[in-house]
MIPA-705041 format. One record per residue (C-alpha): residue in one letter; x, y, z. Coordinates in steps of 0.1 Angstrom, whole numbers, plus 5000, padded with zeros to 4 digits. Example, Ala and Ser with C-alpha at 12.3 -4.5 7.8 and 13.67 -1.06 7.14 Angstrom:
MIPA-705041
A512349555078S513749895071
***
This chain:
MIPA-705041
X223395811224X219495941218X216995861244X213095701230X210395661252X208095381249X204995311274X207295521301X210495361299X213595531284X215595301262X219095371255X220295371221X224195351221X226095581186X228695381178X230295711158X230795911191X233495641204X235395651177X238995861179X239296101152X241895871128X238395691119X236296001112X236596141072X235296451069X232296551054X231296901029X228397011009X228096700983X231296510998X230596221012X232596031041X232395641031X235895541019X237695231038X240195361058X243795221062X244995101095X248694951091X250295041054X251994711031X255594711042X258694661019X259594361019X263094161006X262993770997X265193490981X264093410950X262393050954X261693110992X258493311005X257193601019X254093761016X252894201018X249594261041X247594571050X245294621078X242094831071X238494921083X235095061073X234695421076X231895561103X228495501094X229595161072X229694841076X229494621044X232694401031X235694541024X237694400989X241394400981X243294410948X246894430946X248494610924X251994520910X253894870891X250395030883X248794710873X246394440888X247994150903X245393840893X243693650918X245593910948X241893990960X242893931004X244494151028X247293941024X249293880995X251293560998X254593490972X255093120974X257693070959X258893380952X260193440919X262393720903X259293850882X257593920914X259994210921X258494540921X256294820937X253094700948X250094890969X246294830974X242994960959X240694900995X236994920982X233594931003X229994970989X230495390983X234695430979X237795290975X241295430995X245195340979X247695191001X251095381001X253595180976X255894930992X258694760974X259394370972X263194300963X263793970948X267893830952X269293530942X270493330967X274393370976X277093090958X276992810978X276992420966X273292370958X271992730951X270892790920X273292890892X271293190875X273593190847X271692880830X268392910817X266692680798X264892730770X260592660779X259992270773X256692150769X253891940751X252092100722X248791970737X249092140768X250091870787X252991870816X256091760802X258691550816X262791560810X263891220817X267291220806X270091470805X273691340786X276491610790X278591730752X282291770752X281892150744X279992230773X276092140756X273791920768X271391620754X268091620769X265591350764X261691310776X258091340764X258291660756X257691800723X258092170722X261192340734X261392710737X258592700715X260592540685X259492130680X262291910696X260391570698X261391370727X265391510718X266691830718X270391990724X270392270744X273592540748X275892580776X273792880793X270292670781X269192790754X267592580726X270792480693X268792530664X271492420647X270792040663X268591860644X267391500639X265991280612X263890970614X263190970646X259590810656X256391010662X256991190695X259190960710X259390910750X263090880759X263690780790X267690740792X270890870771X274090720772X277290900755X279190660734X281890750705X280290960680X276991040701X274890910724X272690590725X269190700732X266490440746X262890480754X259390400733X257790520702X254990740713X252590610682X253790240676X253990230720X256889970715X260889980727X263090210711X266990230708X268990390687X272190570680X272290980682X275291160662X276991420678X276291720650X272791600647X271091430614X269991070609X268890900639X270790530636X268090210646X270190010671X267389700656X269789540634X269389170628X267189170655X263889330668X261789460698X258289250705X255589540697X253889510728X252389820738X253890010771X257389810773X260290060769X263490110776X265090240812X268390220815X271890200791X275590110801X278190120774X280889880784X284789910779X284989690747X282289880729X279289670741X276289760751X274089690784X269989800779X267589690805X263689770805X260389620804X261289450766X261589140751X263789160717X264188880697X267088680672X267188380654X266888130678X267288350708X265388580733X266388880753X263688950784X264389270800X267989260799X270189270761X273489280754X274589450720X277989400700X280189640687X278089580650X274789630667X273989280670X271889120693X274888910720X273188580718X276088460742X274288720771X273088450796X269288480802X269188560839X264888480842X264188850848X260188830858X260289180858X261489530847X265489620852X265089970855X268590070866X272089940853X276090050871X279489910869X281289850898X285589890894X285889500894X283989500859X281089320874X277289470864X274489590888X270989570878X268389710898X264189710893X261189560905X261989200898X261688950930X264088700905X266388610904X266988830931X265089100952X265589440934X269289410931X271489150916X274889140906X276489030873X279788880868X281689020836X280688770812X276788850818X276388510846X274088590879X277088620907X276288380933X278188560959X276488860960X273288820982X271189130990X268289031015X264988911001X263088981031X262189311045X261289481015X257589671006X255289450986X255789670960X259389780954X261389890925X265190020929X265690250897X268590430904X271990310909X275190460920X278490300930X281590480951X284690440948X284890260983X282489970968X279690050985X276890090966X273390350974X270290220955X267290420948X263890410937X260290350952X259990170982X260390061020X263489831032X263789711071X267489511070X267989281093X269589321129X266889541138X267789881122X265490161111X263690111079X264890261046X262390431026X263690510987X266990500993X269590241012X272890121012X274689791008X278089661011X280189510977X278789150984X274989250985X274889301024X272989611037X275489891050X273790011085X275990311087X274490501061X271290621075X269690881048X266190901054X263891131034X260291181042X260090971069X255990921055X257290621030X256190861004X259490980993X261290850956X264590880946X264890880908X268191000898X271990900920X275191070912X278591000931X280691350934X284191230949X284790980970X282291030995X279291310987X275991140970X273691350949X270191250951X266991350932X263891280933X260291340948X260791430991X260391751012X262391661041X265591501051X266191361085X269091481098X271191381133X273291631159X276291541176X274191341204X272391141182X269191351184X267591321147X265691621136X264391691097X265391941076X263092081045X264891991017X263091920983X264191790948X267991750948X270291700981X273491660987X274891361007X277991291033X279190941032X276990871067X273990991043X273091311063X272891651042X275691831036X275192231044X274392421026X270892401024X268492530995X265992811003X264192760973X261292490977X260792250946X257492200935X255491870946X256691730910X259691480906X263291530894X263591230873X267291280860X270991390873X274091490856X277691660859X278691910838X281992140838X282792360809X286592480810X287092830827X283792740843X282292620876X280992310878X277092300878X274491940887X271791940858X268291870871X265491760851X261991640857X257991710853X258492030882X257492390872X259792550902X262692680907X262692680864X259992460840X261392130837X265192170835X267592350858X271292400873X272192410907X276292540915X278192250922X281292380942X282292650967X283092990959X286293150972X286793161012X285693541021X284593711053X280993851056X279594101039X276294261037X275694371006X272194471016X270794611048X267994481060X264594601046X262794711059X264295011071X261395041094X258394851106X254494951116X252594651119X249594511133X249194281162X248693921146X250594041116X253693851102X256994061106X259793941080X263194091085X265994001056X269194131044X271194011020X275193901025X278393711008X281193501024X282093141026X282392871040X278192961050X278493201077X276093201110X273493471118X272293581150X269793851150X269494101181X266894281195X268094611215X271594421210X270494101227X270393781207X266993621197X266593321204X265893061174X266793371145X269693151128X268693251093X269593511069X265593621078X263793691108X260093531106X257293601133X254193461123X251893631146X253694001157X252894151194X253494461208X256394271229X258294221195X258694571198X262394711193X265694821171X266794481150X269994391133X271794061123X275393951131X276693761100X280293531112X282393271098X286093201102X287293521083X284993731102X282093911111X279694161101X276894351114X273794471101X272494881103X269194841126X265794791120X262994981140X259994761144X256594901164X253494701168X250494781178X246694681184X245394921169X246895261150X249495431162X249095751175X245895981180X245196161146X247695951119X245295981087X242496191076X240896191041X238396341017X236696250990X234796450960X232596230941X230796470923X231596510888X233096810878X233396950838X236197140826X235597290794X238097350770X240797630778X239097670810X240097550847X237997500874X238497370912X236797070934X236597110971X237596870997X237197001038X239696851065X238996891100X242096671115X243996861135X247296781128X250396911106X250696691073X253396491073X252496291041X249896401012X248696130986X246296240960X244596010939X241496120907X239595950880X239796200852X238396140818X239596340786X240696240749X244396350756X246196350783X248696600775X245996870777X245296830812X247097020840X246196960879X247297100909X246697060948X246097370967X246797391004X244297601028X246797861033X247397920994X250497750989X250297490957X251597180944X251797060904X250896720902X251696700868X251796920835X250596830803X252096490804X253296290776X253296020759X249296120754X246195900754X242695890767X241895950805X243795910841X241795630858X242895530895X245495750889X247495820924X249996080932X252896010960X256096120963X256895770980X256895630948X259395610922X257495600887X257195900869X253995940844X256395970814X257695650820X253995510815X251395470794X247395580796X245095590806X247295600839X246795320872X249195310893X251395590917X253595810906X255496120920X255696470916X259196560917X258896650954X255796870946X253296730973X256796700997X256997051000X252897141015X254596911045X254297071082X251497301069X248297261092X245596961075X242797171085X240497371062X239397341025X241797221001X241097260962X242597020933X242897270902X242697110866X243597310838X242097180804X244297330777X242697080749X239197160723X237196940745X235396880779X237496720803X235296530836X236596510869X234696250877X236196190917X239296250937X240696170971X243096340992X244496121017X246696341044X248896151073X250096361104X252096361133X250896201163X249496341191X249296221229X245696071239X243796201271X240396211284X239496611273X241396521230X239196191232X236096341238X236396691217X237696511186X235196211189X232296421192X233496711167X231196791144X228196501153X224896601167X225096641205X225096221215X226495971241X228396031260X226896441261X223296311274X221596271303X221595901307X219695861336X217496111342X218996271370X219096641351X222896601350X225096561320X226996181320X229896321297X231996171325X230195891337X231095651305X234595691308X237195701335X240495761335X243395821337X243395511366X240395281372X239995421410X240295811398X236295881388X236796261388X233596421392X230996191378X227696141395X225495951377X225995641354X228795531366X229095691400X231195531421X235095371418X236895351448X239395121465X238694921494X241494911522X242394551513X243394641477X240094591456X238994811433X234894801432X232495001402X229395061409X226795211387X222895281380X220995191352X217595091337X215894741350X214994711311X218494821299X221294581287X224594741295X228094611286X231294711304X234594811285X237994901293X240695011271X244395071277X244595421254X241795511245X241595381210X241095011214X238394911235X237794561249X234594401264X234494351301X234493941309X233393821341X235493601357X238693781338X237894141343X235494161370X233493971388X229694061404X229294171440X225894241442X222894421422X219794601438X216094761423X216695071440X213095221420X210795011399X212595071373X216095181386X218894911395X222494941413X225394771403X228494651418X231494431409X235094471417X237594501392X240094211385X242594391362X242794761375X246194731369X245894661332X243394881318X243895211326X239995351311X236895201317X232895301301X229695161304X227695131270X224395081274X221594971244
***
């Protein structure tokens, strides 16, 4: 605080500098300067399922005597992370690339300060129906014009292969118009190839018939139907038009094939394809020959038939947008006649409504899906995408799935798996589930699900979230030897880029076990801060988890991770997980967790910086200064320069403690290149500089070198040494030396000599009010709110009243503004609210220009220190 005079009144001007503890203060000598950001809370290692998501944060502030914006940039392995410019970096989803060793450059206006390096470890998720199968991955489809491609159709090969069909053109960057056959792991058969197929073809279904597989769609440039026959081995692509043609109308297309017993052939569309005397509208029936079935009866389809099944009686079900000669769903006898028995409602459905997805089990019952809304009679829920009816057409009210309870949910793509389980795909984030009491509650599930025969999701669920894109096709595969896997494709860039497999079965029955302890291994965070606690773990059936704080159970932390989006000091405490299923249980080593509001301990970090270039000539050293005041034993020393010269490997530094003793950064390294820019040194990390390349970013360690100056005292001058060994100049342009110690307890008497060490005799040294008498006392109390010690002035006066109250009172200017502030330790203070924290009992001109205060304390048991700043 200084004290200005202006037409006889004293104005107090309050130095924000002397209230801060010493962890805030860098330290200043001859040409160093003080100004780098300094960092609060460090990023903490972090473990995540590959397709969930997590996210890595630092906490950090200004130095003294700054206040511009701070920026971020994350650093992934040495190297910038794009776009990761906030305090927060955020993986969602995760993905395996993300794995690595990240840490933050914090820059103000006049420096910059490195975070310590904390790991994120990507897994996989464990075998379970539904997790991805990591040993498929498909070759990269897309469109050569940059536009998002789209797998419509997936057809299963006898050796294990698959056919895929779509808009695509490109597939792992090899050109596979509209077809392409991909290996049993995914990977593009170059060996596949097709002839006389149409300019970039859209297929949009695949059927496997003897030989091949009847493909069906439209010809990208002519924008007419398309059908045709597909061999096995590849090679000329066999025109199903044969005797008979598609109308060229632009947009109709093909949707949906069903080879029949007797070597016919079911297509149904948006079409019209003409014979001699006879006309196919969106429904054809092809002979053995190819031929057009003129004895196909026409059925007055006024719109598309989009999806086509077979039920065990022989009889055919077409499903669409057509409101004739049924409502979505009609039912063919065997010799192609509309059943008249088969009634599905006609009310109750969404003015616009297509079923295009069809699946029938081997009950009879049979689950439509597609794009729209469905309230069956008798009162019952509406459907939305997906329903149920009965073998004659009548709406099955025990099968209640219900995804995205918005109406915005499609299901594009049905599969039956054994008598009872459904596979659905589609475009939904959420399915609504029920308990045991009927209760209905939703569960985030995206892209494919698995069914029970009531239409609730079978567990497991899927950690990994699907991108808001569409799965547009389904299909079994099982290679002998092999597990069984669901295909998935679609327009969706996540969990893979347009194709993917998900495990289809359980693995083996095991007991738990944790193949990973959680990480991290310990936890400083923040208040407000997200903490994330993982581990990894095997066993089936899907075990249950249980995490315990200080051994008692948390309530709501069912999951294989413990999430809290907003950390407080009461999540403090030792964490593990219990892992059980039928064959046992397992439990995790613990986790330590601390949170706080603001840094731990008195004296955690210190720094200094050298930004004044300094030239090494060639075959010379020479030594930069840094001056630490903190006084504390280092417990952790990071060093970090910007050094520029021709070669590296002529360039030698080293850190020199004040006591002497030294440390060798590095020696000579190679491989050699130009300069060592950002380079840090940490013997947290795990890169060594000869696994790299230069000019050197990132942190690497010393083999233990900066480890062994631990314990020694921080304070005093510390050199860096750099030996130039080359024929040129080599510039030390700046370095930092970041130093971390051992905590220390706060009082009254280490607040005030390390806050005012080294500053210009200020607040709180000053006589505030005139009085001749020194107020080092009278802006802060403690260590109770009624202990004042021996202040006089100021604050003069705390004392309890017989009925419990605690009253302040204090003098002050009449021209004055003063602001009250308690704090619980001494490092985070908190401005005084009336009405919360006190409340005013009376105020008095005891001079002209002289007042006296009084209010009475509301939380004296909560903040142990109180001050008055005045301004």
């Amino acid at each position: 605080m200084n004290l200005t005079t202006n037409a006889g009144r004293i104005r107090l001007l309050y130095a924000s500098r002397a209230a801060l503890p010493l962890h805030w203060l860098f330290c200043i000598a001859g040409s160093l300067r003080a100004s780098p950001p300094v960092i609060l809370f460090q990023p903490v290692e972090q473990r995540a399922v590959s397709g969930g998501r997590t996210e890595m944060g630092v906490s950090a502030q200004n130095a003294p005597g700054e206040n511009g914006p701070l920026t971020f940039q994350w650093l992934r392995n040495g190297q910038p992370v794009p776009g990761a410019v906030n305090r927060l970096l955020v993986f969602s989803p995760v993905r395996a690339q993300d794995a690595g060793m990240y840490q933050v450059v914090v820059r103000s206006g006049d420096g910059e300060t490195w975070s310590r390096s904390a790991n994120v470890h990507v897994i996989g998720e464990p075998p379970a129906p539904g997790t991805l199968d990591t040993n498929f991955a498909a070759a990269r489809i897309e469109t050569s014009g940059g536009g998002r491609a789209t797998v419509y159709a997936i057809a299963p090969a006898a050796d294990g292969g698959i056919l895929i069909g779509g808009d695509f053109t490109l597939v792992g960057g090899v050109s596979r118009p509209g077809l392409a056959r991909l290996t049993a792991s995914g990977e593009l058969d170059a060996n596949f190839t097709l002839k006389g197929l149409p300019t970039n073809p859209v297929v949009r279904c695949l059927a496997a018939v003897p030989g091949g597989w009847l493909a069906g769609g439209m010809g990208f440039t002519v924008r007419r139907p398309w059908l045709a026959f597909i061999p096995a081995d590849g090679g000329s692509v066999v025109n199903m038009e044969n005797g008979w043609s598609f109308n060229a109308t632009a947009g109709q297309e093909v949707r949906a094939l069903l080879p029949l017993p007797d070597g016919r052939v079911l297509a149904g569309g948006t079409f019209t394809a003409t014979t001699a005397g006879y006309t196919a509208t969106r429904l054809l029936r092809l002979k053995a020959d190819r031929k057009l079935d003129t004895t196909l009866p026409a059925a007055n389809w006024n719109a598309g038939v989009l999806a086509l099944a077979r039920t065990a009686p022989g009889n055919i079900l077409a499903g669409g947008s057509f409101s004739s000669p049924r409502r979505c769903l009609a039912q063919l006898l065997a010799d192609g006649t509309l059943d008249p028995a088969f009634t599905v409602p006609s009310a109750g459905w969404s003015a616009v409504a297509e079923i295009s997805a069809l699946a029938v089990q081997s009950s009879g019952r049979i689950i439509a899906g597609g794009k729209f809304s469905f309230a069956p009679p008798k009162g019952s829920f509406t459907r939305s995408a997906i329903t149920a009816f009965q073998p004659d057409g009548t709406p099955d009210l025990e099968f209640a799935a219900r995804p995205n309870t918005d109406g915005k949910a499609e299901i594009r793509a049905l599969l039956t798996d054994g008598p009872n389980d459904i596979l659905i795909a589609g475009r939904f984030t959420d399915l609504t589930d029920a308990d045991d009491e009927g209760n209905t509650f939703k569960t985030p599930w995206a892209g494919v699900a698995r069914l029970d025969q009531d239409g609730r999701p079978s567990d497991p669920q899927r950690s990994a979230a699907w991108d808001d894109r569409t799965v547009w096709s389904l299909a079994l595969t099982s290679v002998a030897g092999q597990p069984r896997r669901i295909l998935a494709g679609g327009d969706f860039s996540w969990p893979a880029v347009r194709l993917t497999a998900l495990r289809a079965d359980a693995p083996p029955d095991s007991a738990p076990v944790i193949a990973e302890d959680p990480v991290p291994v310990s936890a400083v965070l923040r208040a407000g801060d997200p903490l994330r606690l993982s581990t990894a773990a095997t066993a089936w059936p899907a075990p249950a988890f249980q995490w315990l704080r200080n051994g008692e159970p948390v309530p709501g932390a069912t999951t294989a991770e413990l999430f809290v989006p907003a950390a407080q000091p009461l999540h403090d405490g030792r964490y593990a997980v219990r892992i059980t299923n039928a064959l046992g249980t397992a439990t995790s080593a613990p986790v330590e967790v601390s949170v706080y509001f603001s840094p731990p301990g008195f004296a955690p970090l210190a720094a200094g910086v050298s930004s004044t270039p300094l030239s090494i000539p060639q075959f010379t050293s020479n030594f930069s200064p840094v001056q630490i005041t903190a006084p504390f034993a280092a417990a952790r020393i990071a060093v970090a320069l910007r050094l520029t010269h021709r070669d590296t490997n002529d360039i030698s530094a080293t850190l020199i403690a004040p006591g002497g003793q030294r440390a060798k950064l590095f020696t000579k390294p190679d491989p050699s290149g130009r300069d060592f820019d950002q380079t840090v040194f940490d013997d947290t990390s795990t890169l060594q500089l000869e696994n790299s390349l230069p000019p050197f970013r990132g942190t690497y360690q010393t083999g233990g070198a900066l480890n062994g100056l631990r314990s020694l005292p921080a304070t005093g001058q510390w050199f860096l040494e750099i030996e130039n060994g080359g024929g040129q100049t080599a510039v030390l342009e700046s370095w930092q030396l970041v130093i971390e110690g051992t905590p220390e307890p706060v009082t009254y008497d280490t607040w005030r000599t390390s806050a005012l060490a080294g500053l210009p005799k200020s607040a709180p040294e000053e006589d505030a009010d005139g009085d001749g008498i020194s107020n080092a006392q009278e802006w802060l109390f403690g260590p109770a709110p009624c202990d004042p010690g021996s202040a006089t002035g100021g604050i003069h006066a705390l004392t309890l009243t017989p009925d419990g109250d605690c009253l302040l009172q204090w003098q002050g200017w009449q021209s004055a503004a003063y602001q009250l502030e308690w704090s619980i330790d001494l490092r985070t203070w908190h401005r005084a609210t009336e009405g919360i924290d006190y409340a005013t009992l009376w105020t008095s001109r005891t001079e002209p220009s002289r007042t006296e205060r009084a209010v009475r304390l509301t939380n004296p048991g909560t903040a142990a220190f109180w001050r008055l700043r005045g301004g």
